[in-house]
C-alpha positions in Angstrom: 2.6 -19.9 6.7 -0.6 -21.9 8.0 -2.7 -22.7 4.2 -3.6 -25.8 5.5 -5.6 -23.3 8.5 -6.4 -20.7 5.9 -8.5 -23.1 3.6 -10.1 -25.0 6.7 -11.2 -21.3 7.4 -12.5 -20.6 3.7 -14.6 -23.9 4.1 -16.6 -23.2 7.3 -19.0 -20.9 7.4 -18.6 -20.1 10.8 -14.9 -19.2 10.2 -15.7 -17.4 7.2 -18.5 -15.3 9.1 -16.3 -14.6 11.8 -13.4 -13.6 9.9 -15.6 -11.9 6.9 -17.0 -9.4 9.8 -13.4 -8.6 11.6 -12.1 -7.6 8.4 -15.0 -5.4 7.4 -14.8 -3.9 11.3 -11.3 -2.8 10.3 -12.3 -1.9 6.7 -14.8 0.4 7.9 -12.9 1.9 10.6 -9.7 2.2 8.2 -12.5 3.9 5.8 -13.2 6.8 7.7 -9.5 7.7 8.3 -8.5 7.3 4.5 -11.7 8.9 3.1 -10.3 11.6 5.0 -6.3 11.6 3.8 -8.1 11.0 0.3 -9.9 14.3 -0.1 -7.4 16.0 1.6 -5.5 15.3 -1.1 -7.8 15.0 -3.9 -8.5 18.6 -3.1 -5.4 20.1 -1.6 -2.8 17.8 -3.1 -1.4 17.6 0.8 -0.2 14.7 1.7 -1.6 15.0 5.7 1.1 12.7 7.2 -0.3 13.5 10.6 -4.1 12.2 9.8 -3.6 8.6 11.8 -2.7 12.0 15.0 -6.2 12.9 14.2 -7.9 9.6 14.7 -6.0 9.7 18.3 -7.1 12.6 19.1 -10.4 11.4 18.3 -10.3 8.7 20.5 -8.9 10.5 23.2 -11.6 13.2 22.9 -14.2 10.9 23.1 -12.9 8.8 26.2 -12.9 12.5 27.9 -16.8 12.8 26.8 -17.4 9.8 27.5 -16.3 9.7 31.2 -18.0 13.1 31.7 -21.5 12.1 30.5 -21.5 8.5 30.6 -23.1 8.6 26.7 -21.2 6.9 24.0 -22.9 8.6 21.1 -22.3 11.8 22.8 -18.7 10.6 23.2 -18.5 9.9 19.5 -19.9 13.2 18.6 -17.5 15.1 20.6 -14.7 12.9 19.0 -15.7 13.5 15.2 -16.2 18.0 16.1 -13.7 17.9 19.1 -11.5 17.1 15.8 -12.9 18.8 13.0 -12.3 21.9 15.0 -8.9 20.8 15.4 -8.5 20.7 11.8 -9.7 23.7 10.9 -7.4 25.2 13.0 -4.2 23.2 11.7 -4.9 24.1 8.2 -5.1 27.6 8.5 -2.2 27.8 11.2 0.0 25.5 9.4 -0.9 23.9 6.1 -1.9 27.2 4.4 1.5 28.1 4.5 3.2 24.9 2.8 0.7 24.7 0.0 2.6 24.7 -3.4 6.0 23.4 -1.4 8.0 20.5 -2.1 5.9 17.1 -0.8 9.0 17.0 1.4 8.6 20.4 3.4 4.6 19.1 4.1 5.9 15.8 5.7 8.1 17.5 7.7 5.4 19.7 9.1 3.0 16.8 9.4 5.9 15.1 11.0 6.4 17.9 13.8 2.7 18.1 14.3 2.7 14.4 15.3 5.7 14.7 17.8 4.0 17.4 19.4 0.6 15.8 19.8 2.0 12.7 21.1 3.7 14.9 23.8 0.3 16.6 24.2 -1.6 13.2 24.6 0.8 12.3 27.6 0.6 15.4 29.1 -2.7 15.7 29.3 -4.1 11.7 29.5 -1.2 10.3 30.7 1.7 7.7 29.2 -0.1 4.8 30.1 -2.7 2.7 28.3 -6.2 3.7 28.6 -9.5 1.8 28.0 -12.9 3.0 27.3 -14.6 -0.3 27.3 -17.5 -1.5 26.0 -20.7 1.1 26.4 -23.6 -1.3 28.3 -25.8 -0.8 25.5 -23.8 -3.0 23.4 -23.1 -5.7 26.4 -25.4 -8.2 25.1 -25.0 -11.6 23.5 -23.5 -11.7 20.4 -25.7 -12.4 16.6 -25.1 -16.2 15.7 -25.3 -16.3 11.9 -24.6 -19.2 10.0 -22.6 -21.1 12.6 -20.5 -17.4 12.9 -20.2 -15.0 15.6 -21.3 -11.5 15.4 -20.8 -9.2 18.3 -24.0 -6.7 18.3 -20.9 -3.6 18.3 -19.6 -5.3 15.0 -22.8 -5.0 13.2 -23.4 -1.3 15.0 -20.2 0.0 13.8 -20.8 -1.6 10.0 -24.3 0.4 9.8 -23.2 2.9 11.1 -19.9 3.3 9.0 -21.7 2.6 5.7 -24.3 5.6 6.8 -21.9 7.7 7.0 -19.8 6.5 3.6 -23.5 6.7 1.6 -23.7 10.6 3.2 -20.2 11.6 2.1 -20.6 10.3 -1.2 -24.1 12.2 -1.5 -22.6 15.4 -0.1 -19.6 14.9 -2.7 -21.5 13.7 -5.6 -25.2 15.2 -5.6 -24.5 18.6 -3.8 -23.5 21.8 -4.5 -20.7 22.0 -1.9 -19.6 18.9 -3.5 -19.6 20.5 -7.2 -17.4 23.5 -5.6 -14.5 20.9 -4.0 -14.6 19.2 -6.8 -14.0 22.4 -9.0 -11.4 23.5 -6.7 -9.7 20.3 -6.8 -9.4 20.4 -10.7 -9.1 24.6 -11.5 -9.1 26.3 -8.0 -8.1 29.8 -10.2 -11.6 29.2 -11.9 -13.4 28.6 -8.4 -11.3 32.1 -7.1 -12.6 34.0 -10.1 -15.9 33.0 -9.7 -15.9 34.9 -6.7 -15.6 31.6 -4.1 -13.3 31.7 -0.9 -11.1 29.1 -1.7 -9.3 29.5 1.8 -12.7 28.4 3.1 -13.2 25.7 1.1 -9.8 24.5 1.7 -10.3 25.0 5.5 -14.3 23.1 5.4 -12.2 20.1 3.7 -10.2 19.4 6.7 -12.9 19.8 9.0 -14.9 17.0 6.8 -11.5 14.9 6.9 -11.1 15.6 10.8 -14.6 14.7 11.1 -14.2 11.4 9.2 -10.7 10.9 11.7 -12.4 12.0 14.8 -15.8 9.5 14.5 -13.4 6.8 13.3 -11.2 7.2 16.7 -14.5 7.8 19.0 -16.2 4.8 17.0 -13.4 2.7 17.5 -12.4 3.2 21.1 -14.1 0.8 22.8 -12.2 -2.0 21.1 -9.1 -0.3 21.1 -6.5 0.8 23.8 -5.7 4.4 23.5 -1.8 5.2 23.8 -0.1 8.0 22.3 1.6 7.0 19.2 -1.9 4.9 18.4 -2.4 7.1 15.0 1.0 5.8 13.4 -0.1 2.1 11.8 -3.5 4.1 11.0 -1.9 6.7 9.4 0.1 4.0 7.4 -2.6 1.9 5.9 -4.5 4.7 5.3 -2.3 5.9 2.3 -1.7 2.1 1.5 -5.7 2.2 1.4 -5.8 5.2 -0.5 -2.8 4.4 -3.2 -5.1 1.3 -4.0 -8.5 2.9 -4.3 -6.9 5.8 -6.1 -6.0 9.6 -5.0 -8.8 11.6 -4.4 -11.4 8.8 -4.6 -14.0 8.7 -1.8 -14.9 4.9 -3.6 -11.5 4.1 -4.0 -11.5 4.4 0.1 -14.1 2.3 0.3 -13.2 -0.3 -1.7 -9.3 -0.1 -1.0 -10.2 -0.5 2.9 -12.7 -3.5 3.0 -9.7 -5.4 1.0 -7.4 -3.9 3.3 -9.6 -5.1 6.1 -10.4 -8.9 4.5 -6.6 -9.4 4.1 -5.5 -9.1 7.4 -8.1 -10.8 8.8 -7.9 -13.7 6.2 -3.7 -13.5 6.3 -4.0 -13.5 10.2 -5.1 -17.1 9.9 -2.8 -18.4 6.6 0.3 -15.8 7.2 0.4 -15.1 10.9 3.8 -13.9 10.4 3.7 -11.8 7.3 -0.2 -9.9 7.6 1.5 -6.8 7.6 3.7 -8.0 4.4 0.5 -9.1 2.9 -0.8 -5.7 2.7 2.3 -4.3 1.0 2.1 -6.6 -1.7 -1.4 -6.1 -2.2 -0.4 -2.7 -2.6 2.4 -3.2 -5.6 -0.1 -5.8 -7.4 -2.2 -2.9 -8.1 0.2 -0.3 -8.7 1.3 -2.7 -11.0 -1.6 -3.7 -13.3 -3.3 -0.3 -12.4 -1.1 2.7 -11.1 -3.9 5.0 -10.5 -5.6 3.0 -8.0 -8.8 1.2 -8.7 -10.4 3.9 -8.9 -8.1 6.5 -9.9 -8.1 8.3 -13.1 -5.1 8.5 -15.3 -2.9 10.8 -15.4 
């Protein structure tokens, strides 16, 4: 424990830029993947243990793209679809059949899904470590803001993720595709009645959540080292992310990943040795004073 370091930090505003935009680069990236895991469940009450598999696959999609066309947006694009597709697929192959079963039987699914795609990811990219590096768009000298440091990929990846937040929560909120997940989430006999495929609506919701996964994996790769097994800690503080915000709440992702994001770049600095500890308790504070989630509803 360093709080000597951590208020040093808090006092310089070039500390406190620096650190303010790693953790919203993690928030944001954490965002996508637990917007995901959030309306998956919201909607299908599925907990998708195998979501963080998604984001790898995602980033290993996008390397693939990326090394065939030399285009990073490309790359990204065939991330976020390359996945989508993927999780149409697994939800009508696999999930279909689990819905209604104990949480237990869906985890173990998940569970067997992950095993194989890590084995997949080897096979197909290799066991060792790749890197996608940094696009040369984005090879330029970084923002200097208030004494801070702000890599030009930081700021991209912030814009861009808060685009794509604003658009989910229009196509959720304002839309009529929106009105019908939400129906379905609440009385999905109703929605059947009313003569609406729920088996497609159920299916379009994991292609949005593999979307969100996919773009989060192709966004991120060129700061992160693509391994198989790289979608476990995801995966992880994804439902941590979405137990704080709340089940089901695309808001509750946002806000439950930017804190997410803040304390472990903040706890880095003050709690070196217990960042990962930090987000735990975090989690039982709110589950605490508020077990719905910020910005759950109660039961």
């Amino acid at each position: 424990m360093d709080l000597a370091a951590l208020a040093s930090c808090l006092t310089a505003t070039s500390c406190l830029v620096t650190q303010t935009t790693s953790g919203f680069i993690i928030g944001m990236l954490l965002f996508l993947v637990a917007a995901g895991v959030s309306l998956i469940f919201g909607v299908l009450k599925v907990v998708n243990f195998a979501h963080g598999s998604f984001y790898m696959l995602g980033a290993y999609f996008a390397y693939t793209a990326y090394v065939l066309t030399g285009n990073y947006f490309v790359a990204v694009v065939a991330g976020g679809v390359g996945v989508g597709i993927f999780g149409y697929l697994f939800e009508r192959v696999l999930v279909s059949r689990v819905y209604g079963s104990a949480v237990l039987m869906q985890l173990l699914v998940c569970y067997g899904v992950i095993l194989i795609l890590d084995d997949v990811v080897k096979i197909v990219w290799g066991a060792e470590f790749k890197s996608f590096g940094m696009p040369d768009m984005f090879q330029q000298l970084p923002i200097l803001f208030a004494g801070g440091v702000v890599p030009v990929f930081y700021l991209f990846l912030i814009i861009v993720t808060l685009i794509i937040a604003g658009l989910l929560g229009l196509l959720i909120t304002k839309t009529r595709y929106g009105k019908i997940v939400r129906a379905a989430a609440v009385n999905p006999s109703m929605v059947s009645a009313l003569g609406i495929n729920t088996g497609l609506v159920y299916g379009s919701v994991f292609v949005l959540g593999g979307l969100l996964a996919g773009l989060a994996g192709g966004l991120a790769a060129p700061v992160r080292s693509l391994t198989a097994g790289m979608g476990l800690s995801v995966v992880v503080e994804s439902f941590i992310v979405t137990v704080i915000g709340g089940m089901g709440s695309v808001a509750g992702a946002l806000a439950g990943s930017l804190l997410i994001g803040l304390v472990r770049s903040f706890g880095s600095i003050g709690f070196p040795l217990f960042t990962e500890g930090l987000m735990f308790l975090l989690m039982a504070v709110v589950l605490v004073v508020k077990p719905s989630g910020l910005f759950g509803r109660e039961a």
